[in-house]
N, CA and C of each residue as an Amber inpcrd file, in Angstrom:
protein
   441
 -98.9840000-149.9980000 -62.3900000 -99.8870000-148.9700000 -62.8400000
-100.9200000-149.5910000 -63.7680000-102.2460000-149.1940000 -63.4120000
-103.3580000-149.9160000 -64.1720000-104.1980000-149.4090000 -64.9950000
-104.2720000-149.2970000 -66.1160000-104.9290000-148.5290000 -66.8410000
-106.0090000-148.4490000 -67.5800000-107.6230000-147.8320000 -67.3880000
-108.6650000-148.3710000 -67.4300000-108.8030000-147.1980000 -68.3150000
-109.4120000-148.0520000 -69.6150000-110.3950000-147.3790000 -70.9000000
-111.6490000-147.3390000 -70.6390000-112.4640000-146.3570000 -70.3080000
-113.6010000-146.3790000 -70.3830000-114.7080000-145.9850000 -72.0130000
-115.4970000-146.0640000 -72.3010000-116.1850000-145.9340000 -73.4720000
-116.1660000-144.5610000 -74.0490000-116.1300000-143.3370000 -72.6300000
-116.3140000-142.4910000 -72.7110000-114.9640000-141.9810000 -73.4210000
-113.7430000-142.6340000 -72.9140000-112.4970000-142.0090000 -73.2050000
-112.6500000-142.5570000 -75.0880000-113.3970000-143.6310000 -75.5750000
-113.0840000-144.1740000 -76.4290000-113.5910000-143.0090000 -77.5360000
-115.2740000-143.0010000 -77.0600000-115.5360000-142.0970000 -78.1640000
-115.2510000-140.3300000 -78.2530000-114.5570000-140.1130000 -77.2040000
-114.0750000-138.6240000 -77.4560000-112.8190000-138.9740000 -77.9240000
-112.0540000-139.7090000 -77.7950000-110.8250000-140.2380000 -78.5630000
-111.0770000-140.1890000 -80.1570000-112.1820000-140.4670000 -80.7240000
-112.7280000-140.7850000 -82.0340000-113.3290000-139.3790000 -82.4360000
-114.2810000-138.8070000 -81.4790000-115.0350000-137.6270000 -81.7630000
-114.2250000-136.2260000 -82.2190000-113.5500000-136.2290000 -81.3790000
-112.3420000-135.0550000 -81.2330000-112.0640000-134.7470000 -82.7650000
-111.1310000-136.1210000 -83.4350000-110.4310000-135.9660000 -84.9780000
-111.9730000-135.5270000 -85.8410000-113.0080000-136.2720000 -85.6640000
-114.0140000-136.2500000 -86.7530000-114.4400000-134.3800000 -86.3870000
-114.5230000-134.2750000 -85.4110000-114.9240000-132.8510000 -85.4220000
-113.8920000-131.6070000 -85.9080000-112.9950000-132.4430000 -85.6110000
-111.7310000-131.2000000 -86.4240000-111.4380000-131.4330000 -87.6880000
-111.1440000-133.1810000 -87.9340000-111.5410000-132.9770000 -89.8980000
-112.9540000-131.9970000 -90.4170000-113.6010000-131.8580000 -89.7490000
-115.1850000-131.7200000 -90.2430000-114.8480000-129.7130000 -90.7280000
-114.2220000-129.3630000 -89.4930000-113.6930000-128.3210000 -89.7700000
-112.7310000-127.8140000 -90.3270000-111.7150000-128.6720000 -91.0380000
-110.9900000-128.0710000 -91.7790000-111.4790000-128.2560000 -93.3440000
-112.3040000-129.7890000 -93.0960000-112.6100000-129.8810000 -94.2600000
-113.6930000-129.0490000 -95.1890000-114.5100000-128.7150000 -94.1030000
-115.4470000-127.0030000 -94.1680000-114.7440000-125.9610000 -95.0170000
-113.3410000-125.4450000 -94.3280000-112.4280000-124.7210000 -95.0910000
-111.7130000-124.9420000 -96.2460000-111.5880000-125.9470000 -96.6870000
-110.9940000-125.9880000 -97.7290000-111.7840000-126.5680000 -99.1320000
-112.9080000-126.5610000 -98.6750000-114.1050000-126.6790000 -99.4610000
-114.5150000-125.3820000-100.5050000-114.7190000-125.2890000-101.3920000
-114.7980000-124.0370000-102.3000000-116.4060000-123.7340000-101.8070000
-115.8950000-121.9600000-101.5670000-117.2160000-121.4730000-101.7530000
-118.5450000-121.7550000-102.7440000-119.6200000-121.8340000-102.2310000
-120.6060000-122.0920000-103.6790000-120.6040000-121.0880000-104.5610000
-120.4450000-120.9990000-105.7940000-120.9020000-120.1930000-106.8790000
-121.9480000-119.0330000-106.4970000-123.0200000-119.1680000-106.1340000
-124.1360000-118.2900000-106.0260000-123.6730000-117.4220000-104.7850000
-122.9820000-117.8760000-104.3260000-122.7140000-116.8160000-102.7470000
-121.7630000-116.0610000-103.0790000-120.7010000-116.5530000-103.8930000
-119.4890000-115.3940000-104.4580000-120.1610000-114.3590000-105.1080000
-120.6490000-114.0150000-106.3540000-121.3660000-112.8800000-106.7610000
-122.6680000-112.4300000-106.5130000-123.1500000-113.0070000-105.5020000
-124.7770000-113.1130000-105.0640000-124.8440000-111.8850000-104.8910000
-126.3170000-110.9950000-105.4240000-126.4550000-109.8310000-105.2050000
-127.4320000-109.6560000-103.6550000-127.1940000-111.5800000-102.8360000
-127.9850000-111.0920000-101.6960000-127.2440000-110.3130000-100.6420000
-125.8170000-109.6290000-100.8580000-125.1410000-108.6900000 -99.8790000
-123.9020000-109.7340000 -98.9310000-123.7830000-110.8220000 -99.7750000
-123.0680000-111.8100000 -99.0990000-121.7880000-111.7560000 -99.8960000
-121.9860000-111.6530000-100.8990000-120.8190000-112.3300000-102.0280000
-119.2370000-110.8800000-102.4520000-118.6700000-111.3120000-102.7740000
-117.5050000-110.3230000-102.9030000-117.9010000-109.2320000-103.5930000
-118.5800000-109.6550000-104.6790000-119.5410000-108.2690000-106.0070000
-119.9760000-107.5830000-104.7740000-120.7630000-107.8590000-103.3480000
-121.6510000-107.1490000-102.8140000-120.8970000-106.2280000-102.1510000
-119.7330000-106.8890000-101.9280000-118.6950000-106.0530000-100.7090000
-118.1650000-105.1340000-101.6750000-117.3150000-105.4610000-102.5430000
-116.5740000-104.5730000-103.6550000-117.9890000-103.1830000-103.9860000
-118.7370000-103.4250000-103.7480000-120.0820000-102.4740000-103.9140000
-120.2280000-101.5680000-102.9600000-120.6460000-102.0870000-101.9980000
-120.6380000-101.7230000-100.5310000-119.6530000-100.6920000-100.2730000
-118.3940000-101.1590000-100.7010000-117.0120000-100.3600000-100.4580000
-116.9510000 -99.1620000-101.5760000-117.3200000 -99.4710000-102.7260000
-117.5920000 -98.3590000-103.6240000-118.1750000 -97.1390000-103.4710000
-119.2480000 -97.6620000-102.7560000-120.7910000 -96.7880000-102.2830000
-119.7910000 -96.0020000-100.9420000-118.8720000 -96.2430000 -99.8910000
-118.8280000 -96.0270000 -99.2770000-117.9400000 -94.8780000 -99.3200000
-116.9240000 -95.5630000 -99.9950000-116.0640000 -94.2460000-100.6080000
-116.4430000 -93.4750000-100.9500000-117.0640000 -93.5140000-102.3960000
-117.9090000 -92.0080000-102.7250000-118.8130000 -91.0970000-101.9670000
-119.5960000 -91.5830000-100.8660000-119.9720000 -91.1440000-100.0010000
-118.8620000 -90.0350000 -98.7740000-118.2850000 -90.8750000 -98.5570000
-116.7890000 -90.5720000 -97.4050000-115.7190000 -89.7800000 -97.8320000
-115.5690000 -90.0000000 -99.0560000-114.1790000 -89.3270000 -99.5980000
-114.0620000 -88.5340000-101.1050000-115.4970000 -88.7550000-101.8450000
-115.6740000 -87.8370000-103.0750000-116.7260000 -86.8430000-103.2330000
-117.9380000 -87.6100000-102.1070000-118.9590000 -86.2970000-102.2730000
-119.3470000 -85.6710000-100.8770000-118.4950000 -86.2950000 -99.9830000
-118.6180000 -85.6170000 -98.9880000-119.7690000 -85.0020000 -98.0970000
-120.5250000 -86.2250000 -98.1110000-122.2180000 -85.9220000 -98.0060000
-122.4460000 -85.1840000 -96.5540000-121.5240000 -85.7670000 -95.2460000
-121.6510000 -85.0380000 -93.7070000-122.0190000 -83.3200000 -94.2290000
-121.1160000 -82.8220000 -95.1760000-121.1900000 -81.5160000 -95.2300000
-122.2840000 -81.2210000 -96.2500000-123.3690000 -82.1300000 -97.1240000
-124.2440000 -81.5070000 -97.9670000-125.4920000 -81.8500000 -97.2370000
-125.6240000 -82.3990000 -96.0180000-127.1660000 -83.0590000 -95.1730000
-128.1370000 -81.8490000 -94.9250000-127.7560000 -80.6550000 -95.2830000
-129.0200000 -79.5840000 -95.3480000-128.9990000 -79.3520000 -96.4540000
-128.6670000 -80.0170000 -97.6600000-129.0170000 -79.6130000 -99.3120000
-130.2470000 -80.9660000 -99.3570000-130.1300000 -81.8400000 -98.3790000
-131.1050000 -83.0890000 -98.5390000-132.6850000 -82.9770000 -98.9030000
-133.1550000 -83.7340000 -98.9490000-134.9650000 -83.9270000 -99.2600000
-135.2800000 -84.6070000 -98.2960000-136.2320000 -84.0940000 -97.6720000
-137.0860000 -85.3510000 -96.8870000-138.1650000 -85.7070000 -97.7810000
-137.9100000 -86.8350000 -98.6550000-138.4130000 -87.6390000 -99.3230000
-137.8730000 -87.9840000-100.6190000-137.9580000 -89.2250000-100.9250000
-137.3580000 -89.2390000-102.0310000-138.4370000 -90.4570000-103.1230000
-138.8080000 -89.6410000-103.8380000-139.9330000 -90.3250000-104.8670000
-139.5390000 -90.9480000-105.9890000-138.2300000 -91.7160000-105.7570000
-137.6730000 -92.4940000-106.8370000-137.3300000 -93.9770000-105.9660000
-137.7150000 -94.2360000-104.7060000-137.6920000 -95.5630000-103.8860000
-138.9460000 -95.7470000-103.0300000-139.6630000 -96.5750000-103.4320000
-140.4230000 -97.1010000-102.7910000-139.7570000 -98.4830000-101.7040000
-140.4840000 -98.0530000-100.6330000-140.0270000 -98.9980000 -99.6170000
-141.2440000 -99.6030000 -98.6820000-141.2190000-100.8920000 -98.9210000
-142.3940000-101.9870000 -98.1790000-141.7000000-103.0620000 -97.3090000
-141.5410000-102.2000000 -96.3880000-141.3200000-103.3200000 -95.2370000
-139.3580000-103.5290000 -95.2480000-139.1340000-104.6910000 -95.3000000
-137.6450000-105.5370000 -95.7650000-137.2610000-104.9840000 -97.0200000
-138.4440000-104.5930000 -98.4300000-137.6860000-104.3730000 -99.6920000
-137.8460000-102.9230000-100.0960000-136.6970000-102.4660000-101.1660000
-136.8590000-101.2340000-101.7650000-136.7250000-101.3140000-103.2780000
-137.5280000-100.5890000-103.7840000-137.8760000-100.7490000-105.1260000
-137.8360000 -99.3490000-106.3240000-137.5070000 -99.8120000-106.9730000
-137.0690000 -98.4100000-108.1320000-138.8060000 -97.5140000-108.1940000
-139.2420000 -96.4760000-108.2240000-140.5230000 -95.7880000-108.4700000
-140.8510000 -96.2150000-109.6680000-139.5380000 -96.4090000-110.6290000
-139.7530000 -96.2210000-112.2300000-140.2420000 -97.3350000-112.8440000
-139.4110000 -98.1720000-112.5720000-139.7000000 -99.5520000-113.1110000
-140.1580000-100.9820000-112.2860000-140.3340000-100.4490000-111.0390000
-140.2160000-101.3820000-110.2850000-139.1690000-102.2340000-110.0990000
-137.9020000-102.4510000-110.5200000-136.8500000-103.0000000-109.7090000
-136.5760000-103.0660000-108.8890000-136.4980000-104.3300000-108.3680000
-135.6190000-104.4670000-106.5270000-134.5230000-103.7580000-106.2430000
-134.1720000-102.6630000-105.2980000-133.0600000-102.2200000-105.0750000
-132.5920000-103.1150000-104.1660000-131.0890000-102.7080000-104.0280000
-130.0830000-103.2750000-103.3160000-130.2960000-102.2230000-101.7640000
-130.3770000-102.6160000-100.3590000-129.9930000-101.6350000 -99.5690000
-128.6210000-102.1720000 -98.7510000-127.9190000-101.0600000 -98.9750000
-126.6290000-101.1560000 -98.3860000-126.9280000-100.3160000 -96.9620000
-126.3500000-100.6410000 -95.9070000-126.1980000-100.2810000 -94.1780000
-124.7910000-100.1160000 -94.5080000-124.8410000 -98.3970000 -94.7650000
-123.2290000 -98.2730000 -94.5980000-123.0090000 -97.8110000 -93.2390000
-123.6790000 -97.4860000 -92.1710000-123.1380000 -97.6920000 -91.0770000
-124.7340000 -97.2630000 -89.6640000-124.4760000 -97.9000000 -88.6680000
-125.7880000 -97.7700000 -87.8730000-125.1150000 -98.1140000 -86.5630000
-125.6000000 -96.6710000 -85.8210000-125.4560000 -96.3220000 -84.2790000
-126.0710000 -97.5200000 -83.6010000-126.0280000 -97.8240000 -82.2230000
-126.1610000 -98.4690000 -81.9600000-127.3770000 -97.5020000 -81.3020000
-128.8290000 -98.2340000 -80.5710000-130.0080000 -97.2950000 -80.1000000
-129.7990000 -96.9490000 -79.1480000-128.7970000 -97.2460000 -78.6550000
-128.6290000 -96.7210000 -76.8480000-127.4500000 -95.6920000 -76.7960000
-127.1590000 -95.4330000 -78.0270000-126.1840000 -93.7290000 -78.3640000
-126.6710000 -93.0640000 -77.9880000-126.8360000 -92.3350000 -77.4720000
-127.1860000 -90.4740000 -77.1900000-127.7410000 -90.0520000 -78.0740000
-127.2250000 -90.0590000 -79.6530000-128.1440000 -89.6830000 -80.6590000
-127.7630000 -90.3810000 -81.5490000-128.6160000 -91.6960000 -82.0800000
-128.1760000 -92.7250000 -83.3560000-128.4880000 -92.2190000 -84.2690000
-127.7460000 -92.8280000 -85.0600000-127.7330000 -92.3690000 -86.5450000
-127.5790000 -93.3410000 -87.6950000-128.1740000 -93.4900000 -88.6680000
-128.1120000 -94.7840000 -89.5700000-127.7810000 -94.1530000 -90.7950000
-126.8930000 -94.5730000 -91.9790000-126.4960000 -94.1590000 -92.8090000
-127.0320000 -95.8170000 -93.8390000-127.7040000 -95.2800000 -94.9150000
-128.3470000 -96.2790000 -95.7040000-127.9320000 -96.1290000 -97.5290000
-127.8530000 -96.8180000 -98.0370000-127.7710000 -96.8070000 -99.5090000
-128.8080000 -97.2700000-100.1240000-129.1770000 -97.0880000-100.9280000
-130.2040000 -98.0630000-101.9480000-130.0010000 -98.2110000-103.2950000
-129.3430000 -98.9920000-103.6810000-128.5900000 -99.6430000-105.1070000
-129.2190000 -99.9560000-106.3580000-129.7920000 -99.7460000-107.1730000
-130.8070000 -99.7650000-108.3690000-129.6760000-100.7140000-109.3800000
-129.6790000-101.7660000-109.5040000-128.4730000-102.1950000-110.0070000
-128.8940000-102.2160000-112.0100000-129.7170000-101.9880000-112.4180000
-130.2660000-101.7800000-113.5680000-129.4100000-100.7230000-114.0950000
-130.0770000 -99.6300000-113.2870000-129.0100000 -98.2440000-113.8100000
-127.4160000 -97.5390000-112.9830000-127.6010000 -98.4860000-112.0690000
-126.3730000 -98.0440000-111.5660000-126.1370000 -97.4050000-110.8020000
-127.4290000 -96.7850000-110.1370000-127.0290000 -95.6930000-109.5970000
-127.5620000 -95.9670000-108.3060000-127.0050000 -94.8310000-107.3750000
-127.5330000 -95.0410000-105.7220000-128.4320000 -93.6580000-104.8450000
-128.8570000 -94.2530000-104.0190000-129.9800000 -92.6920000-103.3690000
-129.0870000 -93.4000000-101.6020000-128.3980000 -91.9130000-101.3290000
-128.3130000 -91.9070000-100.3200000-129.2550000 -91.5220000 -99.0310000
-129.4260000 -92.3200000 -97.5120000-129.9930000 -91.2700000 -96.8030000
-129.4830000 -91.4850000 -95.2490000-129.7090000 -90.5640000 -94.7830000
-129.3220000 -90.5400000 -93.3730000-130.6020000 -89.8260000 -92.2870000
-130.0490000 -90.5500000 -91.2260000-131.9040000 -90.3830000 -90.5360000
-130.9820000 -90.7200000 -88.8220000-131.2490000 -89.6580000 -87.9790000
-130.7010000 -89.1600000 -87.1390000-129.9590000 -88.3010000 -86.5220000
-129.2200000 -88.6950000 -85.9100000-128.0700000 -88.0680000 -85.1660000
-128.6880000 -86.5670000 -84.3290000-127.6920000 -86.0440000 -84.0240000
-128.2230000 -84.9440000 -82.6050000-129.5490000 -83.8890000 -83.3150000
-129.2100000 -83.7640000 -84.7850000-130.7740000 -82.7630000 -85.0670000
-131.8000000 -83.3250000 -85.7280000-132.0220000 -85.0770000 -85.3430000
-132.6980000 -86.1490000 -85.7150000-133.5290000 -85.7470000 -87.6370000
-132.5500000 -85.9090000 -87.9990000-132.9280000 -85.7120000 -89.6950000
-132.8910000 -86.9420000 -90.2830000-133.7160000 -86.5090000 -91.5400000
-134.2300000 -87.7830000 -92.1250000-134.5410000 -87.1790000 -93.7080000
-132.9900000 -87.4190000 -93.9150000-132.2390000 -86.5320000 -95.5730000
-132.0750000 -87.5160000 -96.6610000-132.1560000 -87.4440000 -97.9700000
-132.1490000 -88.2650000 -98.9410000-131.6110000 -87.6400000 -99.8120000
-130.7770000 -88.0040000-100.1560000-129.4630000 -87.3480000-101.4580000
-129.3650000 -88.3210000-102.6630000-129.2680000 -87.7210000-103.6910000
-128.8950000 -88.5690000-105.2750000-130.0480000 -88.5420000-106.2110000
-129.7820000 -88.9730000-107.1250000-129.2770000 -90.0250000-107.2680000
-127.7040000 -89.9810000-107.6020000-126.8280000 -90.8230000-107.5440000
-125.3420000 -90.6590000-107.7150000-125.0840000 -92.1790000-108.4700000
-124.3350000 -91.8550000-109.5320000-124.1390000 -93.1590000-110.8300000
-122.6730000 -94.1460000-110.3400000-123.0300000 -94.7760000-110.0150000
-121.3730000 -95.3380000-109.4670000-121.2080000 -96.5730000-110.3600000
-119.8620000 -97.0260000-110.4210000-119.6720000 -98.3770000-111.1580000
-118.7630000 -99.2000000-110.4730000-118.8610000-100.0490000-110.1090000
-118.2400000-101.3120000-109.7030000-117.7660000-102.9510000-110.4160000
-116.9230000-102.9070000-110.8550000-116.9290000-104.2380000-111.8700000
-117.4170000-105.7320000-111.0580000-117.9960000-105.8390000-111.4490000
-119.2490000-107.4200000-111.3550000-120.4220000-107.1870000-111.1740000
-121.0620000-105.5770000-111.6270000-122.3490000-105.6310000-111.2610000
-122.6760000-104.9710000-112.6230000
């Protein structure tokens, strides 16, 4: 029996380990600093937020049932494009996507937050679904520890 090494066998022989160290060593690498509390919607502060906002929405104020107490408009967020901004002071808000239909639903629906992290507080809105509304609720004061 004769057994022929070719170059090819050599360097996937070699490639294989370097690509799987590369990946574990990826993992066991500490997250960077700036991405753990980053208020760019990445970091755990953002999620622990996110989840805050979501609850109170879902399970304390029960907004499905207040969407005809809503405003169509809300003159405390200015919005240009990608950013949203406090009316008052101009602060960058935070926008949270607490949840979005997909466009090829029957009737989508997007549920949005906008986070003022200065004062704490959030402006809900929702814009769709079967009687295509476009409602804005709050402001509502929430607290989350790391923000």
């Amino acid at each position: 029996m004769e057994v022929k090494i070719t170059i090819r066998m050599v360097v996937g022989t070699i490639t294989l380990p370097l690509l799987l160290g590369g990946c574990l060593l990826a993992e066991l690498l500490p997250e960077p600093e700036e991405t753990r509390s980053s208020p760019s919607g990445e970091g755990p502060a953002d999620i622990r937020l996110h989840s805050a906002i979501l609850s109170d929405v879902r399970r304390e104020l029960l907004f499905e049932q207040h969407l005809q107490d809503g405003r169509q408009t809300c003159s405390a967020v200015r919005i240009n494009r990608d950013t949203a901004t406090c009316a008052t002071d101009n602060t960058e808000m935070m926008v949270l996507i607490l949840r979005a239909d997909s466009q090829y639903e029957t009737h989508p629906s997007k549920e949005t937050a906008y986070f003022c992290p200065k004062e704490s507080i959030y402006y809900y809105r929702y814009e769709g679904g079967p009687r295509k509304l476009d409602v804005w609720l709050g402001p509502y004061k929430i607290r989350v520890r790391g923000h």
